[in-house]
C-alpha positions in Angstrom: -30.6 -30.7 25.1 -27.9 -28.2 24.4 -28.3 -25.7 21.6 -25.6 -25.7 18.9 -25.0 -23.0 16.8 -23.3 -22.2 13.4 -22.0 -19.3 13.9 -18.3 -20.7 13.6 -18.9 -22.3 9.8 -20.7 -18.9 8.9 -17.7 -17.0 10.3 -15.0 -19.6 8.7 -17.4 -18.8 5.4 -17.4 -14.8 5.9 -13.8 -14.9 6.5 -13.2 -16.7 3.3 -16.0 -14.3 1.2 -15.3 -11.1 2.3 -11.4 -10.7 0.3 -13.1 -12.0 -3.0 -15.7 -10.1 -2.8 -14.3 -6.7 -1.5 -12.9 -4.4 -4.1 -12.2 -0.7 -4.6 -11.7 -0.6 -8.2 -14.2 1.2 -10.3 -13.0 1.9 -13.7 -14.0 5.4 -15.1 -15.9 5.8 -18.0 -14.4 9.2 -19.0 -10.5 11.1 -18.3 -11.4 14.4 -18.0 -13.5 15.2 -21.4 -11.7 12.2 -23.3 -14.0 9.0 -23.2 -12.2 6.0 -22.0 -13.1 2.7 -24.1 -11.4 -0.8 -24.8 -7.7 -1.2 -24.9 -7.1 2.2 -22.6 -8.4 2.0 -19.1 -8.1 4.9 -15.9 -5.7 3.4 -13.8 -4.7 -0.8 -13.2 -6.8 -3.6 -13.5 -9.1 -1.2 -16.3 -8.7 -1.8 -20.1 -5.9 -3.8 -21.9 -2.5 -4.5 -19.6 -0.3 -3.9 -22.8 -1.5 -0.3 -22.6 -1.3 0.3 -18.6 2.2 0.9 -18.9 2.0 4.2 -21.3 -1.4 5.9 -21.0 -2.3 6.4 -17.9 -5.3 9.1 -16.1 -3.9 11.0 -13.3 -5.8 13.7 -11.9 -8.4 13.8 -15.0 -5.4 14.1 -17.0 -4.5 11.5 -19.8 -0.9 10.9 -20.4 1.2 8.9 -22.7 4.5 7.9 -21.2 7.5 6.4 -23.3 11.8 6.9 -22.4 11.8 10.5 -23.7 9.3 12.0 -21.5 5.3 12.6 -20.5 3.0 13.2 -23.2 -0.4 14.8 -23.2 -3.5 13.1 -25.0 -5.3 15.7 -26.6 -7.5 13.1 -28.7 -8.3 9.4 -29.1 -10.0 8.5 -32.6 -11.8 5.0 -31.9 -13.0 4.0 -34.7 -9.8 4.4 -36.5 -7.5 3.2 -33.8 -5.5 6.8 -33.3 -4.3 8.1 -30.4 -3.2 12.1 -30.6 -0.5 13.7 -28.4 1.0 17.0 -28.3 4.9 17.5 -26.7 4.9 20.5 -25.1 8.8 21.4 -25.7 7.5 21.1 -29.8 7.8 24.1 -31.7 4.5 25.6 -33.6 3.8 28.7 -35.7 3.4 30.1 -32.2 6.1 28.9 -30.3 9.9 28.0 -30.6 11.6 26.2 -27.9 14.6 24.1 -27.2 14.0 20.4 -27.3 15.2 16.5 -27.0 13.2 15.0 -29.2 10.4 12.1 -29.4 10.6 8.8 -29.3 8.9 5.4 -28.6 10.0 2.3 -26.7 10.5 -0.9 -28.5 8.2 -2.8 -27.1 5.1 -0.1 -27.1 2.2 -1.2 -28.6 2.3 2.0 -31.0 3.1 2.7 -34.2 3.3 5.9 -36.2 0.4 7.1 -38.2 1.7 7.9 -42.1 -0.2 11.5 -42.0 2.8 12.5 -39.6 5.1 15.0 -40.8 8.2 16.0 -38.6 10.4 18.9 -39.7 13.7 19.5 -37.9 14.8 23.2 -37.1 17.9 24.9 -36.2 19.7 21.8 -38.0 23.2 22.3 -38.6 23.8 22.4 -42.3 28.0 21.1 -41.6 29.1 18.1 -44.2 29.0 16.0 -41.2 25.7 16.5 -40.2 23.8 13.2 -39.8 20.7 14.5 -41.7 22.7 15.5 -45.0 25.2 12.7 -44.8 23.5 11.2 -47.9 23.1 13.8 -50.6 27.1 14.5 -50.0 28.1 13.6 -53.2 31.6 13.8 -52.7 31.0 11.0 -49.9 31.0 7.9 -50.8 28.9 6.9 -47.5 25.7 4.5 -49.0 23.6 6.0 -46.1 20.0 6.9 -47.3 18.9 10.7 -46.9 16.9 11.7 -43.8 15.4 14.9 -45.1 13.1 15.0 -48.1 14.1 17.3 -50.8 10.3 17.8 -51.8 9.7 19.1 -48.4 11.2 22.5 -49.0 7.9 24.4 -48.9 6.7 23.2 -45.6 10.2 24.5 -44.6 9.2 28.0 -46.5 5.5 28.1 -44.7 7.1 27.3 -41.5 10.0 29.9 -41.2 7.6 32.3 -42.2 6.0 32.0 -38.5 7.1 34.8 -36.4 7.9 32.6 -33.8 10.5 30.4 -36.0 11.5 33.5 -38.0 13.1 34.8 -34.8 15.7 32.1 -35.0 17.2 34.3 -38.0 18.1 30.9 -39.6 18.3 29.8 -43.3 15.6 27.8 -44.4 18.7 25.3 -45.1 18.8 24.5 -41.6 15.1 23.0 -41.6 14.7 19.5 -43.0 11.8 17.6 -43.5 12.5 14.2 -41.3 11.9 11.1 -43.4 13.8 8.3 -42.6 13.1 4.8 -43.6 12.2 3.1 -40.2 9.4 4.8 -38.2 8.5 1.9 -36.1 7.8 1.9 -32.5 11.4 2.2 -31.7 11.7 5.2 -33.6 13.7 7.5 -31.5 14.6 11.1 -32.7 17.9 12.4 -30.9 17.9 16.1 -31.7 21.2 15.9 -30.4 22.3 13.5 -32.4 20.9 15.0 -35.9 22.4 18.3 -34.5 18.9 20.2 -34.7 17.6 22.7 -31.9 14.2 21.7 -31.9 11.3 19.8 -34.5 7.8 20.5 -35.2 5.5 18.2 -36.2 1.7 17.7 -37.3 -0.8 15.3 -38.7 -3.3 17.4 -40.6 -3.2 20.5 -42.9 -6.5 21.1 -41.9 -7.1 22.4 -45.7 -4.6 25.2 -45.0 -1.6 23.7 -46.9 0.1 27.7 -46.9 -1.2 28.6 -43.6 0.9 26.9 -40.8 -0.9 28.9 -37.7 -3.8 26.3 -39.0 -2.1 23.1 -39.0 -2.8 20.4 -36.5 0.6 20.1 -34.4 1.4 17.2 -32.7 2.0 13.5 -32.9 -0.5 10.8 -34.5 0.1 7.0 -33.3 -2.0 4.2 -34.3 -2.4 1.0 -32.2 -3.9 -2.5 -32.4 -5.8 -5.0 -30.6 -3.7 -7.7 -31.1 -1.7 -9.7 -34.2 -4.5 -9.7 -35.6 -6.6 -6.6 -34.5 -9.7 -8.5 -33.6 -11.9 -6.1 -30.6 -13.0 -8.6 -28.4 -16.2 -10.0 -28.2 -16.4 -10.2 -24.7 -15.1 -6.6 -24.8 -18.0 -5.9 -27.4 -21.0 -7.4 -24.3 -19.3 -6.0 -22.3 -19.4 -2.4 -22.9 -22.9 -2.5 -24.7 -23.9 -3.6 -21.3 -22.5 0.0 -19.9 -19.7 -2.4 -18.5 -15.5 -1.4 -19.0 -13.3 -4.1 -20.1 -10.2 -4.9 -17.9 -8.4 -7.6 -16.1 -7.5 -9.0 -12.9 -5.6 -12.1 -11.4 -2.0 -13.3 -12.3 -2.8 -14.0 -16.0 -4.5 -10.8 -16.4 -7.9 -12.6 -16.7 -11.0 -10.7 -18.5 -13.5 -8.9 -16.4 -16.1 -6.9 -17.0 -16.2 -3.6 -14.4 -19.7 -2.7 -14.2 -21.1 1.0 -12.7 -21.7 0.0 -9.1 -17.8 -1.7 -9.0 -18.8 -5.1 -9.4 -16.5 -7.1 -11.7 -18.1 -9.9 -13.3 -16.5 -12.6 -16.4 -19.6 -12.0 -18.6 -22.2 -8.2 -18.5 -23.5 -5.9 -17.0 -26.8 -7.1 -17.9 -27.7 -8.4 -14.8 -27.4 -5.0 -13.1 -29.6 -3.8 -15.5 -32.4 -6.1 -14.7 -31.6 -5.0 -10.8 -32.4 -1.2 -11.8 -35.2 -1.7 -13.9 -36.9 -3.8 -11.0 -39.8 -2.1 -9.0 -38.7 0.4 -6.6 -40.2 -1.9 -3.7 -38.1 -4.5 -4.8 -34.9 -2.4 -4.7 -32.5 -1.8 -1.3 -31.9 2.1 -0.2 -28.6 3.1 -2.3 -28.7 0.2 -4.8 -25.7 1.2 -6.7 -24.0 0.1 -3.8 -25.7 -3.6 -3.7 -22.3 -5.4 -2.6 -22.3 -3.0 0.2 -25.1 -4.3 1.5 -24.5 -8.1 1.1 -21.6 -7.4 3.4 -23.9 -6.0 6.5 -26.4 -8.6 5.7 -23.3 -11.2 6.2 -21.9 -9.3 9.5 -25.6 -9.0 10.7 -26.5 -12.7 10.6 -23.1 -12.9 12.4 -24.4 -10.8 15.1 -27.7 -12.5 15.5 -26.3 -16.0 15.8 -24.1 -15.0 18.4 -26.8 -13.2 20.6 -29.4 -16.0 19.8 -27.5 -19.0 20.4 -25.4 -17.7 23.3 -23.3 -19.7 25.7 -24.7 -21.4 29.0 -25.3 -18.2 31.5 -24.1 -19.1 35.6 -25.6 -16.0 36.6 -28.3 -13.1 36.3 -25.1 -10.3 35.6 -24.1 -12.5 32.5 -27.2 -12.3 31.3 -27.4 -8.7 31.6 -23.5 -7.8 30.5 -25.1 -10.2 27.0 -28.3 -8.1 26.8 -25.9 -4.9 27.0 -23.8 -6.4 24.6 -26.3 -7.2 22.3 -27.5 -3.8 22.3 -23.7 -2.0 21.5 -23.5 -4.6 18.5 -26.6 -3.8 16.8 -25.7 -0.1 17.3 -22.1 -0.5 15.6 -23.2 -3.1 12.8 -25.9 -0.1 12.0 -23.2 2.4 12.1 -20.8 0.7 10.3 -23.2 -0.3 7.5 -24.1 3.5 7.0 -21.0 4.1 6.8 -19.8 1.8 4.0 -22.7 2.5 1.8 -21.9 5.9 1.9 -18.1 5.9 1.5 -17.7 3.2 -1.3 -16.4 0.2 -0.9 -17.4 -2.2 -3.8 -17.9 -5.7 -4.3 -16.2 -8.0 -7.3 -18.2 -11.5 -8.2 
């Protein structure tokens, strides 16, 4: 009777597997020193999609991004839901530079933290200056003061820095920024206000008189969601040593676990792999997916020498065994080869 074989419906079911299954995303635990956890993620497809846009890790580097510019991450509070940020064209007790200004896209999922204190330098002090427009008495504009009045000493400790002394300005021409809106589309146009440059900081750090002390740079809180509930899938997730992120059209929870496999649920299940006796385990088991693949493509191989074709002749038979022989050399190959080089599975 003639021998049938399967190897077409394990092909047609290979060919179908092999695109779910393969994946190169692995999302990274840390960014440099800064821990990454749930909503901020290493690159796409890790943490929450509303944040992808504006932090990002490039080169071990955390960055926040919004219209004005590219913003290092110095520090990320968790449990308090505060991301810190320095601008490097800011002015400090050490430095005094030229600068634009700060501000935050609309729809960014930020908000300013109150501790913030910006103070505008190098302002100009002319009746028409946006900043004073509102303590001109002999204007009858209604617009509300931007600068607040009981912010003169700040002004005092800061133009007694070296640096901002050089700018051999009046203490007049600093102003303590406090205008009424300081939501996420707060923009400050230096420009605009007719100041040089800003400073800004979010802690006194117990100094109050000694600015070379104070904690310079910007403070932004964010949330979850309306009603900034973490997760709990997020919460499994990452006690299971898993990073929360997304994937598919509707940005779809997964949980990325160590070896790269992406799961809806834990981690756990890896967990039970690596406590399982060592006998029990495959060679280079953080790379399990890896292996399911050359198990697949093996099979493959052995159905195809095993159930062969009808042979007409002895030099068939031979160019088969020879055949044989090349395949089991490049499936070998090719499996060391992807278990050493990374490429990772998603279920």
């Amino acid at each position: 009777m003639k021998q049938t074989h399967s190897c077409i419906p394990l092909l047609h079911f290979m060919m179908i597997s092999l695109p779910l299954l393969v994946s190169s995303q692995i999302c990274q635990r840390f960014c440099g020193q800064l821990p990454l956890k749930y909503p901020f993620g290493s690159s796409s497809g890790c943490g929450d999609p509303r944040f992808q846009n504006y932090v990002n890790c490039n080169r071990d580097k955390l960055t926040l991004t919004t219209h004005t510019g590219y913003y290092p991450v110095t520090d990320i509070d968790y449990s308090n839901q505060v991301i810190y940020i320095s601008d490097p064209s800011m002015s400090t007790c050490a430095c005094t530079q030229p600068s634009k200004g700060f501000g935050l896209n609309w729809d960014a999922p930020f908000s300013f933290h109150d501790d913030n204190v910006f103070t505008l330098l190098d302002c100009s002090i002319d009746s028409s200056s946006p900043i004073y427009n509102g303590n001109n008495n002999n204007n009858n504009s209604s617009a509300a003061p931007l600068c607040d009045k009981k912010g003169a000493p700040i002004c005092s400790f800061l133009y007694s820095c070296s640096a901002i002394s050089m700018l051999n300005r009046p203490i007049s021409t600093c102003c303590v920024y406090t205008p009424v809106d300081l939501g996420p589309a707060f923009n400050m146009d230096l420009k605009k206000l007719q100041c040089s440059s800003y400073s800004g900081f979010y802690s006194f750090s117990g100094q109050e008189a000694n600015p070379e002390n104070w904690k310079y740079g910007i403070a932004l809180k964010y949330k979850f969601n309306v009603y900034n509930d973490y997760p709990s899938s997020c919460v499994t997730c990452e006690r299971s040593n898993g990073a929360c992120g997304y994937a598919g059209d509707y940005n779809s929870f997964i949980c990325n676990c160590p070896s790269g496999v992406n799961t809806t649920t834990d981690c756990y299940f890896e967990t039970s792999f690596n406590n399982a006796p060592r006998l029990l385990q495959l060679p280079w088991q953080q790379k399990t997916g890896n292996w399911l693949i050359c198990i697949m493509a093996w099979i493959l191989i052995w159905q195809l020498n095993n159930f062969p074709p009808r042979e007409s002749s002895s030099k068939k038979k031979r160019d088969r065994i020879e055949s044989k022989n090349k395949n089991f050399i490049s499936i070998l190959l090719w499996c060391f080869k992807i278990t050493r080089h990374g490429v990772h599975i998603t279920l």
